[in-house]
C-alpha positions as CSV (number, residue, x, y, z in Angstrom):
1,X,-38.7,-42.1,1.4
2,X,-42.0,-44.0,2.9
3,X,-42.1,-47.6,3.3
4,X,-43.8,-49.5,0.5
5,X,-46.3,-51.1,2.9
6,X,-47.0,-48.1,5.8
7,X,-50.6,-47.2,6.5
8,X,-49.9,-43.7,5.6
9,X,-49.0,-44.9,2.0
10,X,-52.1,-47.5,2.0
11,X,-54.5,-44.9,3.1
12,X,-53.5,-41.7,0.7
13,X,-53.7,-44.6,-2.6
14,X,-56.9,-45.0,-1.0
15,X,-57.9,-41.6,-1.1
16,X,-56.6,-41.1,-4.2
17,X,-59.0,-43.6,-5.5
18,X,-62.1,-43.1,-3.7
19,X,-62.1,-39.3,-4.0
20,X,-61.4,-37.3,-7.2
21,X,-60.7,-33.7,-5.1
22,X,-57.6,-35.7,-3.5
23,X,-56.6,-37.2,-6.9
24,X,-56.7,-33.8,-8.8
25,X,-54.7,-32.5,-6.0
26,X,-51.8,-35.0,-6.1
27,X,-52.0,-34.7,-10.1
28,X,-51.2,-31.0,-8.4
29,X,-48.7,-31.9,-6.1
30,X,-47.6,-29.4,-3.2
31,X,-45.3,-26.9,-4.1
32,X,-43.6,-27.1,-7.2
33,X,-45.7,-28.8,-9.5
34,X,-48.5,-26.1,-9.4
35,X,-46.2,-23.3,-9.9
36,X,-44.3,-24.9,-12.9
37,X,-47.8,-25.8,-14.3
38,X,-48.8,-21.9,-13.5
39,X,-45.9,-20.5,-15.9
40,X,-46.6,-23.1,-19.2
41,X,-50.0,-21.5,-19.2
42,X,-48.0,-18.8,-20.9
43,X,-46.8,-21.6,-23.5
44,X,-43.7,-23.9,-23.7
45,X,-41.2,-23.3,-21.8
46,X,-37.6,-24.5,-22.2
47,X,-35.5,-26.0,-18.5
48,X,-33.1,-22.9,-18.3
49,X,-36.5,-20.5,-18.6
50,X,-37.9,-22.5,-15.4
51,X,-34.7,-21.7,-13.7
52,X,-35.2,-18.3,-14.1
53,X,-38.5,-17.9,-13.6
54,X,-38.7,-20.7,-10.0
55,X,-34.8,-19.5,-9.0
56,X,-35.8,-21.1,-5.6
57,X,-36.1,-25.2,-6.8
58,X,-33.4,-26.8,-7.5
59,X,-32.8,-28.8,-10.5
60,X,-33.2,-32.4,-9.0
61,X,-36.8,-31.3,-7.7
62,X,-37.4,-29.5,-11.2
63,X,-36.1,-32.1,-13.7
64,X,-38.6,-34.9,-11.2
65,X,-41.5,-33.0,-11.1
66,X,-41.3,-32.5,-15.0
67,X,-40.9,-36.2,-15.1
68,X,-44.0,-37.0,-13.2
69,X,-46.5,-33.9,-14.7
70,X,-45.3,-35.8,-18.5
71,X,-45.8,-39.2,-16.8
72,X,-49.4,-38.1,-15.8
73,X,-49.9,-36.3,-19.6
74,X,-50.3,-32.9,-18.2
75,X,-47.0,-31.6,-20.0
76,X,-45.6,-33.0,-23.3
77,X,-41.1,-33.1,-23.8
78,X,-40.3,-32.4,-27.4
79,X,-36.5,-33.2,-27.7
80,X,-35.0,-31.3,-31.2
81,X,-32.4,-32.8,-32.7
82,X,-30.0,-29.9,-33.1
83,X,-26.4,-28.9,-31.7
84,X,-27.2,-28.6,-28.9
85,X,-30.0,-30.3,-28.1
86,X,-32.9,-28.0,-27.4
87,X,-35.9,-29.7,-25.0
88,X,-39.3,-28.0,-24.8
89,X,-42.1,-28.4,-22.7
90,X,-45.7,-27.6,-23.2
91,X,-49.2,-28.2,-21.3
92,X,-51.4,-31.3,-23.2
93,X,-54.7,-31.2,-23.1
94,X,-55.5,-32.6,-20.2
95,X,-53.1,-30.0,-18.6
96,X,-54.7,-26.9,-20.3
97,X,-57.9,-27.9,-18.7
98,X,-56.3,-27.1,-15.4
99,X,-55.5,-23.1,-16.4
100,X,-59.2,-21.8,-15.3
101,X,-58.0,-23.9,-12.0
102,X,-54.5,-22.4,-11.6
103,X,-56.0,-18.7,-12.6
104,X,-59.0,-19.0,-9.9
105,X,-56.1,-20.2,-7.2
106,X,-53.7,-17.3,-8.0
107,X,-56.7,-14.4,-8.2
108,X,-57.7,-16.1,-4.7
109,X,-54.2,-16.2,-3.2
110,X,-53.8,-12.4,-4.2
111,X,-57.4,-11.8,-2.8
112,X,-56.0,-13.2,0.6
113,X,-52.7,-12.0,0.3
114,X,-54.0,-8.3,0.3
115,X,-56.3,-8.9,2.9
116,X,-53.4,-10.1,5.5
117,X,-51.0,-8.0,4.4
118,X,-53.8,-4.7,5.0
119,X,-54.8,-6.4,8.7
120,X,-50.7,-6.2,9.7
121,X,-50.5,-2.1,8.7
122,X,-53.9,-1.4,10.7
């Protein structure tokens, strides 16, 4: 946890304001956030199905990074009222716009991928 008033903190909300490629990118966030936004382009997607999909994050960093991507309106959490409850999550709008982002990422990280994984076998 960063202190309220570093530098660090004062310069990246600086950034964030002053350059709309930095505050796409913490929309984003690092690791997590664009790979859960990756799978709902496949349509809503239910907190167990995450788990199975993302085995690797663990469901503290899973159940806050759905908080924030619904606090900034990229994902919508429909609640039904049934026994039991069932929760559903699904891209807005806003956070459909970003699939032609997330697919040119992916077709460049295979792109790359390839290309290191062919220089190590020659």
């Amino acid at each position: 946890m960063r202190k309220e008033n570093s530098v660090n903190l004062e310069n990246e909300q600086a950034l964030k304001i002053d350059c709309p490629f930095i505050f796409a990118l913490s929309l984003m966030g690092k690791r997590w956030k664009p790979a859960i936004l990756w799978k709902m382009t496949e349509g809503f997607y239910r907190f167990g199905e995450f788990k199975r999909e993302i085995p690797q994050i663990s469901e503290k960093m899973l159940t806050q990074h759905l908080r924030e991507l619904e606090a900034d309106e990229l994902i919508t959490r429909t609640i039904y009222p049934e026994m039991p409850p069932r929760v559903e999550y699904v891209l807005t709008n806003l956070g459909s716009s970003l699939q032609p982002i997330l697919e040119q990422l992916n077709n460049w990280g295979e792109n790359v991928k390839k290309i290191k994984m062919e220089n190590k076998t020659a």
